[in-house]
C-alpha positions, 0 to 999 in steps of 0.5 A: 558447213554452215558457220556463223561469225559473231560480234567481231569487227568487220574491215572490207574495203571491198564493201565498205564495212568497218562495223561490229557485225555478224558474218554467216557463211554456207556452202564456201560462200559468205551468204549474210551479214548480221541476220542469218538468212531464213532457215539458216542454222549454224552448225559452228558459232565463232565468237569473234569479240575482240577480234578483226573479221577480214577477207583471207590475205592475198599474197603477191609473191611467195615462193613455195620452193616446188617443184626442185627445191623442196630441201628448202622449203615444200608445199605443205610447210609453206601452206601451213605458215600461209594460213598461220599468217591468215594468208588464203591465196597465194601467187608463187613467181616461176623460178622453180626447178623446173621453171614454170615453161610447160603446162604440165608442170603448172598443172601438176602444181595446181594438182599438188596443191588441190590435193593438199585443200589448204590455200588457193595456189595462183601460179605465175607463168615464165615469160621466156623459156627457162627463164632464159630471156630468149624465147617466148613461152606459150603464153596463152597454153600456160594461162589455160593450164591456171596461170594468172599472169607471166613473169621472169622472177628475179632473172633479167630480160636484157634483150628489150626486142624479146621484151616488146614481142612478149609484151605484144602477146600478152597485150593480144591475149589480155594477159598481165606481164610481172615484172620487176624493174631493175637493169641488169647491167647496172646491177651486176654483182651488186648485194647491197644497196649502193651508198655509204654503208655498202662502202664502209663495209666493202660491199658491192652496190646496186644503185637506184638507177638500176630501178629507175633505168628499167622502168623508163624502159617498161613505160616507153615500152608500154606506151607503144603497146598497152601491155598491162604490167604489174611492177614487183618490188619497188624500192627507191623514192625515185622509182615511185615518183616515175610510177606516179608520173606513168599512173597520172599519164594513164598508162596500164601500170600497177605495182607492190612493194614488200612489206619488209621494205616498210620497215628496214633500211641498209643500215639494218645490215649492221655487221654483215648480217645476212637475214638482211640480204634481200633483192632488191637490196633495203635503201636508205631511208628516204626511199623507205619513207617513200614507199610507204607513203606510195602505199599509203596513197594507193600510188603503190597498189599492194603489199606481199610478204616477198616469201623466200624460204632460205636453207641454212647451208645458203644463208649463214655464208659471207654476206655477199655470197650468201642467198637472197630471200627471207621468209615472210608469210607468218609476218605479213599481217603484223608488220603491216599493221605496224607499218600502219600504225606508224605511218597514221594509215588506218587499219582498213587501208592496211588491210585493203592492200593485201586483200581487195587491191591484191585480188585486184591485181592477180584476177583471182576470186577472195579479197572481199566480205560482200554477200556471195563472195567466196569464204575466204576469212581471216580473224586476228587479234589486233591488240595480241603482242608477240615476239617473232621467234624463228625457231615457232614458224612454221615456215621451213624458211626461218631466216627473218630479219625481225627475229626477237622483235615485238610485233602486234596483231596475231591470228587467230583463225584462218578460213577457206572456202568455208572450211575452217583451216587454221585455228 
């Protein structure tokens, strides 16, 4: 279907545009910017005035709950929230249920998710079997059956043999290893952040040391065996500034950041509340300035929603008993737009991070406006206010820790692959 995008205002860092402009699209592919190529006849006209015109959103981890866990959420929930939050891609960790250890299980995802013809599902392989951390899976089996990358979620790999073997294979394959870095020891039984508010309210704490441990483990790793790693969810003021050391030594290291980690701190817990329980645990905030100044420099390479959608029989439990995870995809684009606007980051950084440097980082297709690119798009309002209400998300996962606040920036059309999807 050919479309034409009109008079809104074109943010691409990939292209370098931050115009006014016109977008013409052809095929599922961006064929023109302003004039129409010859012949060209639009069967839609979108008048974007007032509107940001940006590439779809790609998201770093998002956890769709399939297969085994759909009473929490399913494909069809989440795919929706996704393109209601302007979201056209989506890479979702392999802690389901089964893991995603067996080509047939990544292929039978990837069918579910053709057959729904709504985002672009990515799937990240296991590392190890299980998850299990013992033995390695058939990495380069689990890649040709469509994953981008290989990862342990949040379970630990504490043998570091079984991690340097399991670098060297992905290293041999050119694959990347997804990793979030925190010792499991040091972690243990730990909900919250460790410092006074997890001592006055008697929790049990996860210190900064075990982020900072764990990386010094993956860069002596990677030093040895130049296995690209993408570091998820980095948390602590400490942690960034061993991932700007390991970047200005060269080493093959990118890393994300979730965006709620933008915006909250331990003291947010307030009295137990558990829409606050996340991994890794909100720190202080230092380390919350941090991170967003990382990001801002590029030190950080993306922001993603950590998406986690949370039934209420796991989430309205004690603090320390209940699940991790909140959800996030409906939110992504607004609270990093507020995250800009606070921190004096302009829109089109923003936005760079959860398109051009996130495509970047997942090898996928999107993240750009340039002629030929796949059409992927995204219109929202960056002066439309609303008020997060859980119960309107069209996440399964209502639990979010910024229910009945204010937030800026709201999509109004999500496209992809040229076909309008949401709007």
């Amino acid at each position: 279907m050919k479309i034409t995008i009109s008079n809104g205002q074109l943010v691409d860092a990939a292209s370098g545009l931050d115009r006014i402009g016109h977008l013409h699209l052809d095929e599922g592919r961006i064929v023109a910017l302003d004039a129409p190529p010859s012949g060209f006849v639009a069967e839609r006209v979108i008048d974007a005035s007032g509107l940001v015109v940006c590439p779809g959103l790609i998201d770093l981890s998002a956890r769709l709950r399939e297969p085994g866990f759909e009473y929490k959420a399913t494909l069809e929930s989440e795919m929706q929230a996704a393109l209601a939050g302007g979201v056209t891609s989506l890479v979702c960790p392999p802690d389901t249920d089964p893991v995603l250890d067996e080509p047939g299980l990544v292929e039978m995802l990837k069918h579910r998710a053709r057959n729904l013809d709504q985002a672009h599902l990515y799937p990240l392989g296991a590392l190890t079997v299980g998850l299990k951390g013992e033995v390695l899976t058939e990495m380069a089996e689990l890649a040709e059956a469509g994953c981008v990358g290989f990862s342990q979620a949040n379970e630990a790999l504490v043998d570091t043999q079984v991690m340097a073997r399991a670098m060297q294979y992905a290293r041999s394959f050119g694959f990347t290893v997804w990793l979030r870095p925190q010792d499991a020891f040091l972690a243990r039984g730990g909900v919250a952040h460790s410092g006074p508010v997890s001592g006055r309210l008697g929790l049990s704490g996860v210190p900064v040391s075990a982020e900072t441990v764990a990386l010094h483990t993956l860069f002596e790793l990677i030093r040895s065996n130049g296995c690209r790693v993408h570091l998820c969810r980095l948390s602590s003021a400490a942690g960034v500034e061993l991932l700007r050391a390991a970047k200005r030594e060269g080493l093959p290291v990118t890393a994300d950041v979730a965006v709620h980690h933008l915006h909250l701190t331990d003291v947010d817990i307030g009295y137990f509340d558990t829409s606050c329980r996340v991994e890794p645990p909100f720190r202080s905030q230092r380390d919350r300035e941090a991170l967003g100044a990382a990001l801002a420099d590029g030190t950080i390479d993306a922001v993603c929603s950590d998406h986690t959608p949370v039934d209420d029989d796991a989430k309205l439990l004690p603090f320390g008993e209940a699940e991790p995870g909140v959800t996030g995809l409906e939110l992504l684009l607004p609270l990093a737009l507020s995250w800009a606007q606070r921190a004096g980051v302009p829109m089109a950084t923003a936005i760079a991070r959860m398109t051009t440097d996130a495509a970047r980082i997942a090898g996928c297709d999107g993240g750009s406006l340039a002629i030929g690119s796949i059409a992927d798009v995204c219109l929202f309002d960056p002066q439309a206010h609303w008020v997060v209400s859980p119960a309107t998300l069209r996440s399964q996962g209502h639990h979010t820790p910024f229910a009945q606040r204010e937030l800026q920036g709201r999509v109004r059309a999500t496209l992809v692959g040229g076909r309008v999807a949401f709007g």
